[in-house]
N, C-alpha and C positions, 0 to 999 in steps of 0.2 A: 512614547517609545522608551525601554528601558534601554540603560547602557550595555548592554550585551546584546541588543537589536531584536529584544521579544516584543510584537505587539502586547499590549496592555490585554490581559483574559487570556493573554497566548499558555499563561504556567498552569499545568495541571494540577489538583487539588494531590497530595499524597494520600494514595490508601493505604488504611490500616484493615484489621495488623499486617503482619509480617514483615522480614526485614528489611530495616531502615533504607541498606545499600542496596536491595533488592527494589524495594521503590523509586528510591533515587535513579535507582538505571531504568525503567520502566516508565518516568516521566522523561526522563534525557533525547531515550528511543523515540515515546512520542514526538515530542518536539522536532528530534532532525527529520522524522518519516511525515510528519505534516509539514516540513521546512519553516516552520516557526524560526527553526535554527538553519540557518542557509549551508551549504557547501559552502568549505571555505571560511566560512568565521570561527574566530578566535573565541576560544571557550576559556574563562577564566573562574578558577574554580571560584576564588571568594564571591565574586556575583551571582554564580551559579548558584552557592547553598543560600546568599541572602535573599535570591526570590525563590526557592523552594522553602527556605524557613527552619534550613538542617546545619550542621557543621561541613568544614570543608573535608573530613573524612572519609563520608560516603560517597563527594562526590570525589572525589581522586580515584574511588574505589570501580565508580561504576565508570569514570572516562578510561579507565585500566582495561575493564572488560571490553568495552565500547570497540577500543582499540585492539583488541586482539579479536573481534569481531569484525573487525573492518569499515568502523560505523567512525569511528575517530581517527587520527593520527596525530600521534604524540611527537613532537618534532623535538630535539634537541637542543635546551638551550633558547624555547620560543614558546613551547607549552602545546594545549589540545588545540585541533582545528577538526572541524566539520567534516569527514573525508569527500572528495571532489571526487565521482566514479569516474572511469576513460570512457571511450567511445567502446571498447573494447569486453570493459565490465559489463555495462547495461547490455549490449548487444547478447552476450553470454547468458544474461540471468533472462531477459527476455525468449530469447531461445527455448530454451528450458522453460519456461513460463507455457510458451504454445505447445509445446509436445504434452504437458502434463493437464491442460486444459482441455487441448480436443479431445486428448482420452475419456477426458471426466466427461466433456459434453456427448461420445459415444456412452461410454454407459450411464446417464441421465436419460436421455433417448430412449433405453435397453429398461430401466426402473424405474421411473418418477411414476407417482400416482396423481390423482389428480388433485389433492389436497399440496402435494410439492409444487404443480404447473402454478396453482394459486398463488402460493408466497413469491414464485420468481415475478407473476405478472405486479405484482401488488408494488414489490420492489422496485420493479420497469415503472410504474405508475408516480412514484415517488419520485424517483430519478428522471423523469423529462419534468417533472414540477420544479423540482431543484435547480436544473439548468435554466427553466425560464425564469426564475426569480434567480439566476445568476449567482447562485448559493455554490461554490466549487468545492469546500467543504462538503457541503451536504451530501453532491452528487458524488465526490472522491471515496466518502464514506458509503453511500450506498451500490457504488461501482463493484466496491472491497465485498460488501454483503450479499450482493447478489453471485458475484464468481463465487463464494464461498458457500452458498446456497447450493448451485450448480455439481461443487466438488461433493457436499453432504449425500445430494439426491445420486450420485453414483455411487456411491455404497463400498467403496475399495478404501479402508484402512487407509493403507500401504498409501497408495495415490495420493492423501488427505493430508497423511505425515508430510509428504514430499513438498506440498503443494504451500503448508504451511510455512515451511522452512525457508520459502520465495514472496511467501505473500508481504511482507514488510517491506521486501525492496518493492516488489512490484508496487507499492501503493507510492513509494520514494520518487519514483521515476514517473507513475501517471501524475502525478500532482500538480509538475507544471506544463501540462500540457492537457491539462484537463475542459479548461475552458477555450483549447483550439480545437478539440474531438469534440465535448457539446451535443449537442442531438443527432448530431450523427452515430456516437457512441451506441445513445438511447434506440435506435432507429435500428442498428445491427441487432443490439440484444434483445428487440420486439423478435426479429426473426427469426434470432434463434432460440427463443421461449416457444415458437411455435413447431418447428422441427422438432424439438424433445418430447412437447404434446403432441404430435403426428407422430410421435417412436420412427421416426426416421433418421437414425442412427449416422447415415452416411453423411448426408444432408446437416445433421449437427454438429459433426465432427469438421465438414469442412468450412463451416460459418463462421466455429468459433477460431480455427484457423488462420482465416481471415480476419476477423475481431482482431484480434493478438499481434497480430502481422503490421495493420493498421497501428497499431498503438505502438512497434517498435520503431515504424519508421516513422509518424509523426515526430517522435521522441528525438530520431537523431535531425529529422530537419529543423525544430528548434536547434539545438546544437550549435547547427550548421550556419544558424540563421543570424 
């Protein structure tokens, strides 16, 4: 365990090119949206650039951004911390997560061809593998790839931008409660792979609804819990 509380393999490699503070924030991100970096912990920049392998420059520069993004909070006089969302946050971004989803899942329903129905099944395929080899990771990752599949196959720009703009929290807040959803996740999104391949519009809109729904209030019964 390193002293800032990164599992060992937890730091991602930086890519090159492009800017240094621009990578710097880009591994940071990772790290709190897989919770490598927990809510709540102390971010100290000299540690921070000794396992990225940078100066402490960039990383000032991207807990600056972080922070005005609402992914950090710069406390006075105590330095960066993790930002800890309310009940109140997630509730909000969640919200918003199911309006901009069912839509997507109505028009997937309305467009998908059958080379799209393909990639969502193949993905479904992976994702109950994952859970049974208890891979939360893998399945957190391929939860992320297939909503995002779903958003593509409905064909609205606009929706995609929107959708993106949420998808990093969403993936924040499924994470840990990823392994208390488990194949029951996998179990909903079989059926609403199939609704989109039956183009029955209604029927996908309301599943994934449901989907969404499930997943906010798991979310606050850990919380709660």
């Amino acid at each position: 365990m390193l002293s800032t509380g990164l599992p060992q393999g937890a730091v991602p490699k930086l890519e090159r090119p492009g800017p240094l503070r621009d990578r710097v924030y880009e591994a940071l991100l990772e790290l709190i949206t897989t919770r490598a970096l927990q809510p709540g912990q102390h971010l100290v920049e000299s540690e921070l650039a000794g396992h990225l392998g940078v100066s402490r420059q960039p990383v000032r520069e991207a807990l600056q951004r972080l922070n005005t993004e609402g992914w950090v909070d710069l406390r006075p006089a105590q330095g960066a911390f993790v930002h800890e969302p309310t009940d109140e946050e997630a509730d909000q971004l969640l919200t918003v997560r199911t309006l901009l989803e069912a839509e997507a899942a109505r028009l997937a329903a309305a467009n998908a061809g059958s080379a799209g129905i393909a990639v969502l099944e193949e993905l479904c395929a992976q994702g109950e593998s994952a859970v049974a080899a208890d891979d939360v990771d893998a399945a957190v990752a391929l939860n992320a790839r297939l909503h995002a599949t779903i958003m593509e196959l409905a064909g609205n720009a606009v929706l995609a931008e929107l959708a993106g703009q949420v998808d990093r929290r969403v993936r924040w807040y499924y994470t840990p409660i990823a392994r208390q959803r488990g194949r029951q996740s996998w179990i909903e999104h079989r059926e609403l792979i199939a609704a989109i391949a039956d183009r029955d519009q209604r029927r996908a809109t309301e599943l994934m609804r449901e989907h969404t729904e499930h997943t906010r209030t798991s979310y606050h019964a850990r919380r709660r819990s």
